[in-house]
N, C-alpha and C positions, 0 to 999 in steps of 0.2 A: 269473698264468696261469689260478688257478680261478676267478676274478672274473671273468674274460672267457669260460669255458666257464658258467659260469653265467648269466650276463649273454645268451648267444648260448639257453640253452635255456630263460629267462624267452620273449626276442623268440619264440623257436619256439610257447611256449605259444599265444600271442595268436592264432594262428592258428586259425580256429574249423576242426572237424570230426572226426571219431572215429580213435582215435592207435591202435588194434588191435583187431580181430574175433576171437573165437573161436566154435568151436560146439562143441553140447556135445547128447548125444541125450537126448532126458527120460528120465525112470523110473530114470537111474544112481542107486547108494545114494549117501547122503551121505557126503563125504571124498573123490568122483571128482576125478581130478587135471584140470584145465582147461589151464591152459599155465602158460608161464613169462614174466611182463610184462618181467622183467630184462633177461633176452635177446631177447625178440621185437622191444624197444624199442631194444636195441643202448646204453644207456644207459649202463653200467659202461663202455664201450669208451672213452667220453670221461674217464675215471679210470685211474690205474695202481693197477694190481693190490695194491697195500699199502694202496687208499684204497677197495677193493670191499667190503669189511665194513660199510664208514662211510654207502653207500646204501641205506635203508632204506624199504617198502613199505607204505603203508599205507591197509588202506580208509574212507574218509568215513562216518560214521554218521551219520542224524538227530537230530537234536536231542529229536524226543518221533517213535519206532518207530509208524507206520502198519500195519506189517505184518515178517512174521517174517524174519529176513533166509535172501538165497537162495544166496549166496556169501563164503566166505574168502580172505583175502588173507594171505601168510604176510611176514614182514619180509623176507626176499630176495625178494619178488616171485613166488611161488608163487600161483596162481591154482588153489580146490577149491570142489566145490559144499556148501552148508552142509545141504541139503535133497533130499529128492529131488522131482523137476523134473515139473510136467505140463504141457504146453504145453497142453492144449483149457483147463485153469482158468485158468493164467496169462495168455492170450491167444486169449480166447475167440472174437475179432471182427477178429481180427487174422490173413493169410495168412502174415506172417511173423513169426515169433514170436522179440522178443528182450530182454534186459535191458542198460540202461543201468550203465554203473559208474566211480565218480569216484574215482582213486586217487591218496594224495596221495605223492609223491616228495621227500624230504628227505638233505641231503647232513649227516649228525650230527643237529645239530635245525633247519639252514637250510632254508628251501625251496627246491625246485629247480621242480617242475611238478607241474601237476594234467593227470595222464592220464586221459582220455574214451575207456573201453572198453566197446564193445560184445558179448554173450555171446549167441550166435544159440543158443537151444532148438532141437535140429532134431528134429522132428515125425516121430515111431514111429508106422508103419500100425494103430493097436491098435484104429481103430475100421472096422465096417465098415458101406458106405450102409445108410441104414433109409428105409423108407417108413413115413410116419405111419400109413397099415394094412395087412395083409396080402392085403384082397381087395376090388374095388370093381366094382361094375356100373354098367354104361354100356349108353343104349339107343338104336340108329339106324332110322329110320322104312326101311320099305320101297322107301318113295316118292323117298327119295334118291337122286340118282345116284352113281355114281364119282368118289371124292374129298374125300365127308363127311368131316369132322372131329370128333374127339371127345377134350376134354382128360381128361388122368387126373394123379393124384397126383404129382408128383415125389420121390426121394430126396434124402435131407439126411446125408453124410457129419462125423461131428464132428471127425474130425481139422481139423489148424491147418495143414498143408502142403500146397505146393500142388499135387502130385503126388496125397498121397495121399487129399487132401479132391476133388481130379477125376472127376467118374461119365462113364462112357460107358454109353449105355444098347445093348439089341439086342432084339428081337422071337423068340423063342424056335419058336412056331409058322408057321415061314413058307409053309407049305402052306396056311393057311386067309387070305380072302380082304381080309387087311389089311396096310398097313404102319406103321414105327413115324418119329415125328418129333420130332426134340427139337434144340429151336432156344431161344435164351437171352432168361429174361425184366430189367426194370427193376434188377430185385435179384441179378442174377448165375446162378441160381437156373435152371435147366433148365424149357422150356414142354416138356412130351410131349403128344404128340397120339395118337389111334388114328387112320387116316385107310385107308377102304372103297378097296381095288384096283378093284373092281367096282360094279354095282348089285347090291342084295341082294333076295332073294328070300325072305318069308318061310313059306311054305308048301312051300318046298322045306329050307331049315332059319331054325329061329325063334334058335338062340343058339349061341354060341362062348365055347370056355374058350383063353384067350390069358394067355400069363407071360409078363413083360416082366424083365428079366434087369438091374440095376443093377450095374455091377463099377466099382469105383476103382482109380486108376492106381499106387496102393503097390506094394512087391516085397516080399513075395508079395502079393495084389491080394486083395482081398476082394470077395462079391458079395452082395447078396438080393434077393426073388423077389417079384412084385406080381403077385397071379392077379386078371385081367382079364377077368368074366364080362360078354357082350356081348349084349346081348335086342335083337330085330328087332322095333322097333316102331312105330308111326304117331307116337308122339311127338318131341316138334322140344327141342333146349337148346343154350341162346348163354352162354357169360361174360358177365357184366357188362361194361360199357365204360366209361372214365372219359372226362368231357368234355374234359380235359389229360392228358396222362402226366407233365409237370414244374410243379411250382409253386413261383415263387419270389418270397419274400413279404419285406416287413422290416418291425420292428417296434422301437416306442423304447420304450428301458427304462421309460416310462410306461405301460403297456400293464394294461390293467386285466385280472385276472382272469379275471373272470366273460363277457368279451366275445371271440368266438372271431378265431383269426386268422386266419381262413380254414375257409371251407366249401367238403368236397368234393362233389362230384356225378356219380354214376355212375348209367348205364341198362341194361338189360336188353330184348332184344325178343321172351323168353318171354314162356309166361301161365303163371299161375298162379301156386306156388310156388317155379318156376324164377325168376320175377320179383322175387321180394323179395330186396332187399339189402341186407346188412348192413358194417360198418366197421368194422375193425381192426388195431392192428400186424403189417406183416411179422415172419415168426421172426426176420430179420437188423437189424431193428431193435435199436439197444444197449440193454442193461438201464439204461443213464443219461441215453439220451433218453425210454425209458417213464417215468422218474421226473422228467421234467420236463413231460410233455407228455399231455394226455389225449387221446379221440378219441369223441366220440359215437358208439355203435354204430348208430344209428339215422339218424340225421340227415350225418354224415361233419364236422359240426363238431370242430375243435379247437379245445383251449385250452390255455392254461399250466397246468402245475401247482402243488401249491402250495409243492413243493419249489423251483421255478426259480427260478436264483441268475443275477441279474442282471449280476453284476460278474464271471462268469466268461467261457469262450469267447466268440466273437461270433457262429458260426455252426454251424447242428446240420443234420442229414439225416435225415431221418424216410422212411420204406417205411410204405406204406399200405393195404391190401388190401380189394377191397370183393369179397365174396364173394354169391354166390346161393344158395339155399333147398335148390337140385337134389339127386339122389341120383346121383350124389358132386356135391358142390357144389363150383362152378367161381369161380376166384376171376382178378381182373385187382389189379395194381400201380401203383401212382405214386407218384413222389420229390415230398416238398416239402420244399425248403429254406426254412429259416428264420435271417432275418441278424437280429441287434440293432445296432441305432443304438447309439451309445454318446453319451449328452447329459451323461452326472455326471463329476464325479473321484471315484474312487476309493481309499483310502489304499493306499501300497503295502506288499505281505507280505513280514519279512524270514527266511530260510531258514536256517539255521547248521549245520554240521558240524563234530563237532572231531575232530583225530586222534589225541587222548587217548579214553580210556574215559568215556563220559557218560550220566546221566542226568537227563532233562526237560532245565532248563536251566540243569544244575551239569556241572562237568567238573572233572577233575583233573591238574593241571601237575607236574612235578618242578623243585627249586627250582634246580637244576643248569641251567636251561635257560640257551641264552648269547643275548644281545640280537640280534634277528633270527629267533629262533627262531618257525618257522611252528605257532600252536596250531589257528586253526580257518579253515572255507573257508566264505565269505557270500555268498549270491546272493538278489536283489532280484527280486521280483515285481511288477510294475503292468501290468495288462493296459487301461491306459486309453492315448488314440490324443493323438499330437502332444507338447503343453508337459504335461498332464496325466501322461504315461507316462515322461516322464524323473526321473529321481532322484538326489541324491546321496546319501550314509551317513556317518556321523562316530562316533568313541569317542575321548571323552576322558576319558583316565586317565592317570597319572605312571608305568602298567607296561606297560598295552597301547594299540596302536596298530593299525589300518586301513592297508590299501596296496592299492589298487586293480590287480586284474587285467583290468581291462578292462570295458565296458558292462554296470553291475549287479553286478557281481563284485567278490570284494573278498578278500584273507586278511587274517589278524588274527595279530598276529607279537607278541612279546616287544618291549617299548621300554626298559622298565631291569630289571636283574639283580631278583627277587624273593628272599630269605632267611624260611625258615620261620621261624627263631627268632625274626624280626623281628617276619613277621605271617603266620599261615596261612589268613587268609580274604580274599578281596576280592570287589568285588562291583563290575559296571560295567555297563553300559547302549551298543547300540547305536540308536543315532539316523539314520532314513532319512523324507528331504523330498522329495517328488515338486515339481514347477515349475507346479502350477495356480496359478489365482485363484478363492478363497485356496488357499496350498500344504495340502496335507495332510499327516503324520508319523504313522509309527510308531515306538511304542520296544518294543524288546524289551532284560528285565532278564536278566544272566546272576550267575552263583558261580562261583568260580575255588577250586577246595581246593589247597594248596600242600605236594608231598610232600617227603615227607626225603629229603635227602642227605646221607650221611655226610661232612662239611664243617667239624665244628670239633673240634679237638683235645683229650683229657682235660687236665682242668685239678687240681692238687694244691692242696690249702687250705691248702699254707704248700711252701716251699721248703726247709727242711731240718724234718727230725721228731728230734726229743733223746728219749730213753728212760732209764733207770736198771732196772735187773734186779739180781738175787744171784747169785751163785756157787753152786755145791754145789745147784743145785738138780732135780729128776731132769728128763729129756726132755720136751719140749712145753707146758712153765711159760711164759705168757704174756708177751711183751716189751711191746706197745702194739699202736695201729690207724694204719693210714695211710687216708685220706681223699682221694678224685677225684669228678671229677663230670664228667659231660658229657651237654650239654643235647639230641643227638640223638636220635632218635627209634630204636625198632627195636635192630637188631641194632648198629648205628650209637652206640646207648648204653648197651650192652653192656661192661663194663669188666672185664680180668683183671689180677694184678696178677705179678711177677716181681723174684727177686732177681739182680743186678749184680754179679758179683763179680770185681773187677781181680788180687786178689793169686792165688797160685798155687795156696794150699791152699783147700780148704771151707770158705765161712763157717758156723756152727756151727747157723744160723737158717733158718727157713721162711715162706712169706707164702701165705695163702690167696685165692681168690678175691674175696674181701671184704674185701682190705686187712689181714688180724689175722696181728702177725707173733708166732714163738712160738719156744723152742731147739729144737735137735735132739739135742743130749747136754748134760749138766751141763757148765756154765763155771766156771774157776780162775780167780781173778782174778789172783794170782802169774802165770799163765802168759800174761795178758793182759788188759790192765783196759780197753779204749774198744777199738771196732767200728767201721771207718767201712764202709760202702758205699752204691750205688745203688741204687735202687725203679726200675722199668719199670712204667707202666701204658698198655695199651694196647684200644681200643676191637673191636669187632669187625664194622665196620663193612669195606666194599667198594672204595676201598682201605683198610687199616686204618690208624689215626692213633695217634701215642703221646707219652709225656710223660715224664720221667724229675724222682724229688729224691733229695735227700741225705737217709741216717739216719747216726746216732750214737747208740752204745747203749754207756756205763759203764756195768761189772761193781762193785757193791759189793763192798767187801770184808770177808772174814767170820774171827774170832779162831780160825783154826783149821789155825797150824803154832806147837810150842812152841818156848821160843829154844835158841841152842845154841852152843858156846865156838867160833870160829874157830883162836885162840891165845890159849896156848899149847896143845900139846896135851894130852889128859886120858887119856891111854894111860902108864900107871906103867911100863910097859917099855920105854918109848922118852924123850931125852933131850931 
């Protein structure tokens, strides 16, 4: 019956997609309770209740830590945060801010499934729009009519949500002869414009003080303030223009260096200083495309950097701003994508998680484990295209074994019982071959440390123990040693020791913790010359394990009752 509920929630596994969401607000302390995977997942429900103790929770670790971890998982399926949570560091480029998490489900130490839960950060108003300054002049010629246009600064909210990273702008002085327009550019990213109601007149007034009002869509909403001083002047200023807004380029992983992969070109139909322009990343460009990717400030050439790792993604997106000289200088955007050909094989990387405690690429098993038992979860990396990106993986060992979950995937389970006494260390190797020409392999070397279980029973250096003692001698006169052993580790080999005693009255003797047995009052040997009983020795291990032997202990006997006439009698007054 469990073979087939298990069997039915392996099949369920195979199904790609994410098995529960949670959210959780940043900033909570660490220990915030998240949910409960036991029950969300309805999982216990396919067990009876005498067999819910026996499903146990547990989260994947890496094999060598990237970074701190951000959540705990409790062995009933308790879900808390290990940290406290920022969503703008954690997901700095990302609207929706979440963490992945692989948990591994085991019915005792069998596998049952690897749960794909999702942890949605949700994103606290905490930050509020900024303008990169607080004041900028703009200046519109006289001569223009109704309708000029004149860009200004945008704000850049850092929240990660999309609520409360949202600006709606407003013009604050609507009595003077402007309005406000904000319409969206290449990068998501708000165009505002000032744009003249009227024609201007500057000898009737030469300037305007104008506050443009940024608020974001959080609850409670935040705003700040961009004082817009406006001069009426005979001078003319245009944005830059790019000769494309999209460029989409591809390049083979042979791509030299030093040679750019595209040059951008952007114009200007000012004069002067309004005319020069310069090249540079948009702010929403990722911090891991600036480290791959340079940009002449001069020229709009790019190139690779020398960071750029060929054998990763295929494709990046670069924001590119070419900016002008102007006061406030006016900047335009274009996207170029950049594909890589992919001509190589590449060897593939193998991932490893175990659901034991581990570090680098040692872990540690308990030797109790029973054959089947799920120790770690493998997945397969080859980002190369076709024959090149398939793989298989192999571990051959006489203890562990490989069982494939699916494309790339793999657990790594118990093949035959392990005994620490036997051997506490192993060491094995997984082997993953991709299907080029030629194939390529990786191996990665693992440690296996093999813990105690309290699993073998004290053992007695002989089966009965013989002693010889005296009579008449005072309290706690030494009889012998009894002697056990057990090869356990810990508490496991831990021995106490215990006297036996069948008949009705007290045997006369004591036995210490270390086997040394001694009297508890002087012995007569007239009133009793040989002792039998039983020894108890028992470990203090978890269940605990025990052993019993025979003692025999003769009382010498000592010249000390004098003799004496039974008959006849020796009383002169009787007959």
């Amino acid at each position: 019956m469990w073979m087939i509920i298990i069997a039915l929630l392996l099949l369920f596994h195979t199904s790609l997609g994410v098995d529960l969401t949670y959210h959780v607000e940043e900033g909570q302390v660490p220990g915030t309770y998240v949910g409960d995977i036991a029950a969300d997942t309805h999982l216990l429900e396919s067990f009876p209740p005498k067999e819910h103790h026996l499903i146990t929770f547990s989260l994947l670790q890496e094999s060598t830590a990237s970074q701190s971890q951000l959540f705990n998982v409790s062995k009933t399926g308790k879900l808390y945060t290990a940290q406290t949570l920022d969503a703008e560091t954690l997901c700095k480029y990302n609207t929706k801010c979440f963490n992945m998490l692989e948990i591994a489900v085991q019915h005792k130490q069998s596998f049952l499934k690897i749960l794909e839960v999702r942890v949605i950060i949700v994103d606290v108003n905490d930050h509020k729009p900024e303008f990169p300054q607080d004041r900028v002049e703009i200046k519109l010629s006289e001569d223009f009519s109704k309708g000029t246009r004149r860009l200004i600064p945008n704000a850049i909210d850092k929240d990660v949500g999309s609520l409360n990273s949202q600006i709606t702008y407003q013009l604050k002085n609507l009595n003077d002869p402007f309005m406000l327009l904000a319409s969206k550019k290449e990068d998501n990213l708000a165009k505002l414009e000032i744009i003249s109601k009227e024609k201007l007149d500057r000898e009737v007034k030469d300037s305007y003080q104008l506050q443009v009002i940024a608020k974001d869509g959080g609850s409670p909403s935040q705003h700040s303030i961009l004082n817009v001083q406006v001069f009426v002047t005979d001078e003319n200023d245009n944005p830059p223009v790019f000769s494309q807004k999209l460029y989409n380029i591809s390049i083979k992983k042979s791509h030299r260096r030093d040679m750019p992969i595209v040059s951008l070109s952007a114009t200007d139909i000012d004069s002067k200083e309004n005319k020069q322009i310069s090249y540079k990343f948009n702010s929403k460009t990722s911090d891991v495309a600036k480290s791959y990717f340079q940009v002449n400030s001069k020229t709009g050439e790019v190139f690779l950097g020398e960071n750029f790792p060929f054998d990763k993604r295929q494709t990046y997106q670069l924001l590119i701003d070419a900016q002008d000289s102007g006061n406030p200088p006016l900047t335009s955007t274009a996207v170029v994508v950049v594909n890589v050909i992919n001509q190589q094989n590449n060897a593939p990387k193998i991932d490893v998680k175990f659901v034991s405690k581990s570090k680098g690429n040692t872990a540690t098993i308990s030797e109790g484990l029973e054959i089947g038992s799920f120790i770690a979860y493998v997945k397969v990396i080859d980002n190369d295209m076709g024959r090149n990106g398939e793989v298989s993986c192999e571990l051959n060992h006489d203890k562990f074994q490989l069982q494939s979950l699916g494309r790339r995937k793999y657990k790594a389970v118990i093949k035959n019982k392990v005994d620490r006494e036997s051997k506490r260390h192993f060491e094995f190797k997984i082997v993953c071959t991709d299907e080029g020409s030629p194939p390529l392999q990786t191996v990665r070397n693992f440690s296996i440390q093999v813990m105690d279980v309290n699993d073998v029973r004290p053992r007695f250096t002989k089966d009965v123990f013989k002693f010889l003692t005296y009579e008449n001698e005072k309290p706690n006169f030494p009889v012998g040693f009894i002697n056990a052993t057990d090869p356990d580790l810990g508490s496991g080999g831990q021995l106490s020791y215990f006297i036996l005693n069948d008949n009705e009255g007290m045997l006369p003797f004591k036995i210490s913790n270390f086997g040394f047995i001694s009297t508890t009052q002087s012995l007569d040997h007239e009133q009793q010359d040989i002792y039998k009983f039983k020894i108890l020795v028992k470990d203090n291990g978890d269940p605990s394990l025990n052993n019993t032997a025979d003692v025999i202990v003769e009382v010498m006997d000592e010249n000390d009752n004098a003799p004496y006439f039974t008959f006849p009698s020796v009383n002169p007054f009787s007959l």
